[in-house]
PAGUDREN-878922 format. One record per atom (N, C-alpha, C): x, y, z. Coordinates in steps of 0.05 Angstrom, whole numbers, padded with zeros to 5 digits, always signed. Atoms other than C-alpha are relative to their C-alpha. Layout:
BEGIN
XYZ/...
END
This chain:
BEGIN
+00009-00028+00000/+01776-00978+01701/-00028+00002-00012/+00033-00009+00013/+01716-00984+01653/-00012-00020+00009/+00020+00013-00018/+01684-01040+01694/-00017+00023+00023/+00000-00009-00036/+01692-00996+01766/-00020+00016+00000/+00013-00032-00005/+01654-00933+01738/-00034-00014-00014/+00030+00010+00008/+01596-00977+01702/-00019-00010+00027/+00012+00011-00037/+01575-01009+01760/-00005+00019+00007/-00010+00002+00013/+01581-00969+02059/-00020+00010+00026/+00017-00005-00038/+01451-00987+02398/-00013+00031-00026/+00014-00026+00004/+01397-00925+02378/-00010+00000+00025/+00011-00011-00034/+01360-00882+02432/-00024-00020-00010/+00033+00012-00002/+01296-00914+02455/-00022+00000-00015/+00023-00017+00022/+01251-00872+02420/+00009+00011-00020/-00004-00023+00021/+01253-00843+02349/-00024+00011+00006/+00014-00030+00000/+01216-00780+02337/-00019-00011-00020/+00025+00010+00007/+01133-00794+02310/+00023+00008-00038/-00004-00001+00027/+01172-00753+02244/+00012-00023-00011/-00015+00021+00017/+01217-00812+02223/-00015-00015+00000/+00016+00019+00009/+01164-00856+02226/-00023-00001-00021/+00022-00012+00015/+01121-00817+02192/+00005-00004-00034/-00018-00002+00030/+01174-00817+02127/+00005-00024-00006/-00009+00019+00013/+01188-00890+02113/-00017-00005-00020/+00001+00010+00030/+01143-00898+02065/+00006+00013-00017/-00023-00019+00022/+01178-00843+02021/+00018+00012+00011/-00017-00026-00005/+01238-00802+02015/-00002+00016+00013/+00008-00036-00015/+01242-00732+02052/+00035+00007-00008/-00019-00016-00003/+01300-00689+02056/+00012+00012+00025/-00008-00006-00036/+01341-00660+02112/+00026+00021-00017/-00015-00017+00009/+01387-00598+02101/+00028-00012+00016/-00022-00002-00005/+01457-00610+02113/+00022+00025+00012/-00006-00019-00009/+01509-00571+02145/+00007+00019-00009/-00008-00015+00025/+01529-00529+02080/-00029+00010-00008/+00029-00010+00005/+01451-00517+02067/+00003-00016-00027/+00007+00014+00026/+01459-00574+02011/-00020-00021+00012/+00037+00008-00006/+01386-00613+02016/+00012-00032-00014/+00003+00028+00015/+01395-00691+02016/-00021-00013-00001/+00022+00008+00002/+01353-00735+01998/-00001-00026+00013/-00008+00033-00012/+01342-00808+02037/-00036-00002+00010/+00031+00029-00001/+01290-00863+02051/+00011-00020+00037/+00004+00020-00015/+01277-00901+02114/-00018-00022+00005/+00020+00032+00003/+01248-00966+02117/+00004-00018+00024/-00003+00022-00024/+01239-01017+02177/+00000+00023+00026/-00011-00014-00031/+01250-01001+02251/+00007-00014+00023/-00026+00008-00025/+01306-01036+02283/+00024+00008-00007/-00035-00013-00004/+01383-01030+02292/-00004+00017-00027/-00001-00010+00025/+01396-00977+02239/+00024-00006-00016/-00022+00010+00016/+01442-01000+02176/-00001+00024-00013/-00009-00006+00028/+01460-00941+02123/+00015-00006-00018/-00004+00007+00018/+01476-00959+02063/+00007+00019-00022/-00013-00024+00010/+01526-00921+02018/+00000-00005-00026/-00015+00010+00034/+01527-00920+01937/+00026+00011-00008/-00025-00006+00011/+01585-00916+01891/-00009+00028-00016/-00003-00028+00010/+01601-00865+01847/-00018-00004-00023/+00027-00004+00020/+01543-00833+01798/-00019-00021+00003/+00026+00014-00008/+01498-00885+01830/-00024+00020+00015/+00020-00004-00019/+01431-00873+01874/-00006-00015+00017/+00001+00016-00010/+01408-00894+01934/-00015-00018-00015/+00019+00019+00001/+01350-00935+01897/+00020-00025-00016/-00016+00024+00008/+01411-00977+01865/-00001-00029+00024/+00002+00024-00020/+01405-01015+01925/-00021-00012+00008/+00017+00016+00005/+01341-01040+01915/-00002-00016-00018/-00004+00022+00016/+01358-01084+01861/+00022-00017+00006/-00018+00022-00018/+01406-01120+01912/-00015-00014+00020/+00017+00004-00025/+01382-01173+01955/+00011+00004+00031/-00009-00008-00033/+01424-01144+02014/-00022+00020+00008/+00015-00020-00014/+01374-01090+02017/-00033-00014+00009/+00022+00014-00008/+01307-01132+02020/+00006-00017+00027/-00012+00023-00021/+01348-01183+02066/+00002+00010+00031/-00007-00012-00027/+01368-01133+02120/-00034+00011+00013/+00028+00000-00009/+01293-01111+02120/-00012-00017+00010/+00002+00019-00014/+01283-01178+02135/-00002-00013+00025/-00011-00001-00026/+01321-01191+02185/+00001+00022+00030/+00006-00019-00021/+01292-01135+02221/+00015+00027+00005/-00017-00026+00000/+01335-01077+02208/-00012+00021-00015/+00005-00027+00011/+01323-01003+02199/+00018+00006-00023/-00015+00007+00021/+01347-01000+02127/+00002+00048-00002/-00006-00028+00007/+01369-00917+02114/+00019-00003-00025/-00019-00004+00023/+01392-00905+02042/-00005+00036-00012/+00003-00026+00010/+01412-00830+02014/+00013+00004-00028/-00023-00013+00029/+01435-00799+01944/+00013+00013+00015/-00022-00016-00001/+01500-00779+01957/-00004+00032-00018/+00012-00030+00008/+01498-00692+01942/+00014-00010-00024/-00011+00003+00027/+01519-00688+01873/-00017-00026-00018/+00008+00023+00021/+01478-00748+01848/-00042-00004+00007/+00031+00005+00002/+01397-00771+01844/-00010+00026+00003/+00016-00023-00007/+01353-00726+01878/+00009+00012+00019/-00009-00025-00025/+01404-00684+01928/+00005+00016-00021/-00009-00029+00012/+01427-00623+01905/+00021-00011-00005/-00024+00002+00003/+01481-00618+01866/+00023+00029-00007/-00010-00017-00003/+01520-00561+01882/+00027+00008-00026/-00024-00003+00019/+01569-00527+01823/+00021+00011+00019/-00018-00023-00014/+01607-00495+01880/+00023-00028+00001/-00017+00034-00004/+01675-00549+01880/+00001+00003+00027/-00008+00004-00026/+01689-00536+01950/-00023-00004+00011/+00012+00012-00012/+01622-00566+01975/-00001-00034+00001/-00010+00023+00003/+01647-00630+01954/+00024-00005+00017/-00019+00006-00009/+01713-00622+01990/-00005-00004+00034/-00001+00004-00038/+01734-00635+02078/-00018-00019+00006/+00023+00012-00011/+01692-00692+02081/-00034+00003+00000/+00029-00013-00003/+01632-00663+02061/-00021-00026-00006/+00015+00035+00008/+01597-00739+02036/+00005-00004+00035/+00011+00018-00018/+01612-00769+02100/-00022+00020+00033/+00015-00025-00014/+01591-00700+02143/-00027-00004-00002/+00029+00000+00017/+01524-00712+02104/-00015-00024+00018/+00016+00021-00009/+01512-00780+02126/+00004+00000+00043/+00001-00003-00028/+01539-00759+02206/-00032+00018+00009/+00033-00015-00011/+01477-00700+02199/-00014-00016-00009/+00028+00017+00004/+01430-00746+02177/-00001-00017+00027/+00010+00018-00027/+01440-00793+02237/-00007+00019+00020/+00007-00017-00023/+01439-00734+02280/-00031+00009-00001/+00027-00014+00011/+01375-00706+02245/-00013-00022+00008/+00022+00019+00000/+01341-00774+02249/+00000-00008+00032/-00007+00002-00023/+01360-00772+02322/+00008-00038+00006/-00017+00036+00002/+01402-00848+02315/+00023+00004+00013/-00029-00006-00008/+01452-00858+02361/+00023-00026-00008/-00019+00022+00006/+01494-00920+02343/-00013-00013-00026/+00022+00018+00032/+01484-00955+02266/+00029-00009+00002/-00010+00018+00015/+01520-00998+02216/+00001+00019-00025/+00007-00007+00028/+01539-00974+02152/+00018-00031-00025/-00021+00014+00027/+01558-01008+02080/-00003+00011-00019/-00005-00011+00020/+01591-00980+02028/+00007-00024-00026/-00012+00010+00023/+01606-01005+01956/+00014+00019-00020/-00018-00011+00019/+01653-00983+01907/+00009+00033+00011/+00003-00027-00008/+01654-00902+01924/+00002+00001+00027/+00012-00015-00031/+01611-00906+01980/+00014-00020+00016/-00017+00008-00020/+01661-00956+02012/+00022+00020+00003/-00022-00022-00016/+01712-00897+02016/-00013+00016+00010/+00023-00017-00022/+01655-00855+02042/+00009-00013+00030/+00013+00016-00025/+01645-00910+02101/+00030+00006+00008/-00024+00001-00015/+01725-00912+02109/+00002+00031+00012/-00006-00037-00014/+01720-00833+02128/-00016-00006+00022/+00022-00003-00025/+01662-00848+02171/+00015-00015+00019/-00022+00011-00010/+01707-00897+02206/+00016+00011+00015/-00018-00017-00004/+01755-00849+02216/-00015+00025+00022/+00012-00030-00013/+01706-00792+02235/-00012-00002+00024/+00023-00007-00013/+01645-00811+02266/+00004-00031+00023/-00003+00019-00008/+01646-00851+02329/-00029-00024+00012/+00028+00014-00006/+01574-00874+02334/+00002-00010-00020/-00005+00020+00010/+01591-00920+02279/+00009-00025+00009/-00007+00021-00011/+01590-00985+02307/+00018-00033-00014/-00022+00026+00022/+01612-01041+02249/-00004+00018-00022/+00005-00018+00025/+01618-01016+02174/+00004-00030-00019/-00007+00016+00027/+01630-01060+02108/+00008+00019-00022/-00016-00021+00021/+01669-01039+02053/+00003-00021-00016/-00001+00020+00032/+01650-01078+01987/+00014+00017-00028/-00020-00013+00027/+01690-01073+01919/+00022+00019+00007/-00015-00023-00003/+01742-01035+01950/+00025-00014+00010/-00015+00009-00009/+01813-01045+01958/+00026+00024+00017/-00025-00019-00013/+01881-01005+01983/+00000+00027-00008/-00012-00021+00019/+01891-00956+01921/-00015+00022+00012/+00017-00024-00009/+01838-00900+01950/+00022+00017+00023/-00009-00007-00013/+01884-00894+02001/+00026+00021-00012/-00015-00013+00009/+01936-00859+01953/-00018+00026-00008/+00008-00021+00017/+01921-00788+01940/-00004+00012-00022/-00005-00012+00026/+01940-00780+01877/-00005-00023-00012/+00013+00015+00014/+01907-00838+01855/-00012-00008-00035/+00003-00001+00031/+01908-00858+01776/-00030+00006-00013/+00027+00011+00007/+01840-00880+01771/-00016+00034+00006/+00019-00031-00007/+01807-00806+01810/+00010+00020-00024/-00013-00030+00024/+01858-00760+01766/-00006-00003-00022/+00018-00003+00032/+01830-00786+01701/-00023+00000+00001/+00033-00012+00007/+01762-00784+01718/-00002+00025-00003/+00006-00023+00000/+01761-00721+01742/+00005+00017-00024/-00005-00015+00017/+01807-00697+01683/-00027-00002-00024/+00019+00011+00017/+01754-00734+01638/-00014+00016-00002/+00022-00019-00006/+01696-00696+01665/+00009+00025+00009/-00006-00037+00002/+01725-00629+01655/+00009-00001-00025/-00010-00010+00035/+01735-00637+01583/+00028-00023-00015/-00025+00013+00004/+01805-00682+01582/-00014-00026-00026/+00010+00030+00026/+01791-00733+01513/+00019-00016-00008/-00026+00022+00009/+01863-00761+01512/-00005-00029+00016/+00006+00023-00012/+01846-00807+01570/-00017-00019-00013/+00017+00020+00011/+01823-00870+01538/-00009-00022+00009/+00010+00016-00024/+01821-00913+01600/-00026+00011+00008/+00024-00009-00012/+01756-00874+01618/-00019+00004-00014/+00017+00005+00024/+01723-00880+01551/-00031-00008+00012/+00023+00000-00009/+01670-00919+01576/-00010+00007+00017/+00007-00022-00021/+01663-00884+01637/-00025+00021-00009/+00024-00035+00009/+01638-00819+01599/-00018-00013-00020/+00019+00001+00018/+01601-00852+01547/-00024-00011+00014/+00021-00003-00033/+01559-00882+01614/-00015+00024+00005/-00003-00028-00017/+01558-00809+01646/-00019+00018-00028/+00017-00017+00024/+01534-00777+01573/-00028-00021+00005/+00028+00018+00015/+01478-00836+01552/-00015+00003+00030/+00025+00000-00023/+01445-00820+01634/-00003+00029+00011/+00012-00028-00007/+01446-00747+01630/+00008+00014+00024/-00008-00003-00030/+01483-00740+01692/+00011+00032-00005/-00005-00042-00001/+01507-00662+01722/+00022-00017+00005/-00036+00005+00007/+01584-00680+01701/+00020+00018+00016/-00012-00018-00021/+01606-00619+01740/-00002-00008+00028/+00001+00010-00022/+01583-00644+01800/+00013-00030+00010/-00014+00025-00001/+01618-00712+01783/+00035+00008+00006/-00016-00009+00001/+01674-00677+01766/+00015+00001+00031/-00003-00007-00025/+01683-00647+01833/+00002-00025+00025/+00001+00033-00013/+01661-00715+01867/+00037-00012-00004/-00025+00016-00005/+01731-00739+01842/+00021+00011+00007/-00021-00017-00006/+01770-00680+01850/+00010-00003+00026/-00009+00006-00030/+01757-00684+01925/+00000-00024+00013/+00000+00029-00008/+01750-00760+01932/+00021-00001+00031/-00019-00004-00021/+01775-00764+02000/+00012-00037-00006/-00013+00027-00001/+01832-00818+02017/+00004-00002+00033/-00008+00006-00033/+01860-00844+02084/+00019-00005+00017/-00023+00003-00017/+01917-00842+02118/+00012-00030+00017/-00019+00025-00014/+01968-00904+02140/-00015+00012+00037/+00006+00001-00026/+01958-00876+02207/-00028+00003+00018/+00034-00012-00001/+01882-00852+02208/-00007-00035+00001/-00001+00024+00005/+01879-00921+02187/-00007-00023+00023/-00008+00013-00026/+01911-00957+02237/-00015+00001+00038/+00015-00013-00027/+01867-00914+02294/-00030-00012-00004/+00050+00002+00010/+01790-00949+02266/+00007-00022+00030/+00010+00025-00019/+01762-00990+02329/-00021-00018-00008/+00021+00008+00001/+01704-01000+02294/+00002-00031-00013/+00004+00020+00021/+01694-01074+02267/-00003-00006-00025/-00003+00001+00020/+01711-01082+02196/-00003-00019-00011/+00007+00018+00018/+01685-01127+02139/+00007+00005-00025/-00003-00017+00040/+01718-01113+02066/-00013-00026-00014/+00016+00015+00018/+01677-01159+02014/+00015+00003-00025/-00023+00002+00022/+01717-01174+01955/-00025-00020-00021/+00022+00022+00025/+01678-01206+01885/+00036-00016-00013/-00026+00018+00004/+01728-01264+01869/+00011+00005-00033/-00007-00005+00029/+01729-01238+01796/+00007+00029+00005/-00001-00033-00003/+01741-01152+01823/+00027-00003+00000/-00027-00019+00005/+01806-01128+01798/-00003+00030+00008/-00003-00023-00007/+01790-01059+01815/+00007+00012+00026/-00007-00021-00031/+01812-01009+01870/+00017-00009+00016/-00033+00024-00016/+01882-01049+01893/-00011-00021+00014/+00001+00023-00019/+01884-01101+01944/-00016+00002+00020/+00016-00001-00025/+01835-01122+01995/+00019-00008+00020/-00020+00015-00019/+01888-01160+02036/+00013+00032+00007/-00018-00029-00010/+01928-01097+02031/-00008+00028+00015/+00016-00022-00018/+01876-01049+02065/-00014-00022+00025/+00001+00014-00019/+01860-01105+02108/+00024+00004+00026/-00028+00005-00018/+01936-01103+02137/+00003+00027+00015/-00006-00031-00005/+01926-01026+02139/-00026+00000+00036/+00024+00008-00019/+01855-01036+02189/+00004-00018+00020/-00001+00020-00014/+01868-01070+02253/-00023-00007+00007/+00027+00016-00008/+01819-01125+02266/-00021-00004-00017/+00020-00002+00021/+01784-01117+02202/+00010-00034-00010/-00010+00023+00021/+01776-01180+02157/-00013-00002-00032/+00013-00006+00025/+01762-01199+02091/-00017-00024-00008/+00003+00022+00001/+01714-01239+02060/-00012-00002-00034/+00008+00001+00011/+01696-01269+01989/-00023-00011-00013/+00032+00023+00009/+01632-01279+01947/+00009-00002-00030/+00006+00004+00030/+01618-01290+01873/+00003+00020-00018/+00007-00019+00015/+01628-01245+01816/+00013+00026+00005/-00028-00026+00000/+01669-01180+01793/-00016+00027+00010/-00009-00034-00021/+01666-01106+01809/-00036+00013-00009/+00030-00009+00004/+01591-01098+01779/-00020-00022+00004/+00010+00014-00011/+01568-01157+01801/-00010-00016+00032/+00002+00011-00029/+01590-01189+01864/-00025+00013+00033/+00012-00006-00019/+01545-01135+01904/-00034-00009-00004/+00029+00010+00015/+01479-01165+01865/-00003-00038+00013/-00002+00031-00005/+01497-01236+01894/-00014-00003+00030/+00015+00000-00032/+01456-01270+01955/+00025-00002+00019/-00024+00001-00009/+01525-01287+01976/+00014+00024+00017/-00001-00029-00008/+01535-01206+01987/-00016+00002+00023/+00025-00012-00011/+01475-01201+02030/+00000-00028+00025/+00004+00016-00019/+01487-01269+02065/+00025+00002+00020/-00025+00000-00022/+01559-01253+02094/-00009+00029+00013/+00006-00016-00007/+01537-01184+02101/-00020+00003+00033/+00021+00008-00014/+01477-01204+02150/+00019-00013+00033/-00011+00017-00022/+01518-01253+02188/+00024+00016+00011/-00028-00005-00001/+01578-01204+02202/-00019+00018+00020/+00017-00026-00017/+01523-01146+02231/-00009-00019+00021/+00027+00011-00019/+01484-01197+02262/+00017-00008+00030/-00017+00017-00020/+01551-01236+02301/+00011+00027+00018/
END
């Protein structure tokens, strides 16, 4: 628990604007009128790239999956999830709820006029990617690092004490270091809050309906977020695969970035 929270085909032409924006950020209003924030870099196949919870996208520049995929010639798209970096972070709780995270990242592909990508999630933003999965069908493969079965329960141990946490709850002592994280970086707690309240999960059967090509990434030391095997069995045709290192590590490994590569690329 206090590891998980320290520590996813295009048209022919894009539009002169998206090319215009890779070398910084911009924004793009969402369908709620909440204002995200994201970065494009490169200009081939497009990958987005999802963070976990109270991360930013620029967490993923101190991974070499993100330099690597630039590499290898890929349109790299990373956004703050609303509620965190530089999106808005709305106090309203129901802008957090119905999917509103993966809604975010469907208008952005629409906005950036992208018709078919890749995404990868870690920790969080791999249950993000499993909605997108579910939702959006111009998702062509996805990855889902640090993440195992348990998301899939609603009532999930791990979401109901955060959330209680960050609304005031001080009995929970499994989340200790969680908040003392969340205090020492000044984060809007309300808007975390809410983040876990509505944490979406996924249905056995929702499940069972993904076409898209699935990769779960497992760190051979990650105890967190249940079983990879066991959300593997849930995903037909998905597989799993392991690298180095636990639930705040393994996504920092070249190992991450080298199965990752070869899974988009095959």
């Amino acid at each position: 628990m206090k590891k998980h929270f320290l520590g996813l085909c295009i048209l022919f032409m894009l539009s002169v604007r998206l090319f215009a924006q890779q070398a910084e950020g911009s924004y793009f209003t969402s369908f709620d009128g909440v204002k995200i924030y994201y970065e494009v870099k490169g200009s081939g196949y497009p990958v987005v790239l999802v963070h976990g919870f109270s991360g930013t996208s620029q967490g993923w520049k101190t991974t070499p999956v993100y330099g690597d995929l630039l590499k290898a010639g890929y349109m790299v798209i990373i956004i703050d999830q609303r509620g965190n970096g530089r999106s808005d972070k709305p106090h309203n709780e129901t802008a957090y709820a119905n999917d509103a995270e993966a809604k975010d990242i469907m208008g952005l592909m629409s906005f950036l006029k992208v018709g078919q990508y890749d995404a990868v999630g870690y920790s969080r933003g791999s249950i993000i990617v499993s909605r997108l999965l579910v939702l959006d069908k111009h998702l062509h493969k996805a990855i889902m690092g640090g993440m195992g079965d348990a998301y899939t329960n609603p009532e999930w141990p791990r979401r109901v004490h955060a959330y209680r946490a960050l609304m005031g709850d001080t009995t929970l002592h499994d989340v200790d270091e969680m908040m003392k994280y969340i205090h020492s970086q000044h984060f809007d707690e309300l808007a975390l809050a809410y983040q876990q309240k509505y944490q979406p999960s996924a249905s056995v059967k929702e499940l069972a309906a993904v076409k898209a090509p699935l990769l779960i990434i497992r760190g051979t030391e990650d105890k967190e977020g249940g079983s990879e095997t066991g959300l593997s069995k849930l995903i037909p045709g998905s597989t799993v695969a392991y690298v180095p290192g636990n639930h705040n590590t393994a996504l920092r490994s070249p190992e991450f970035s080298d199965v990752t590569i070869k899974f988009l690329k095959d």
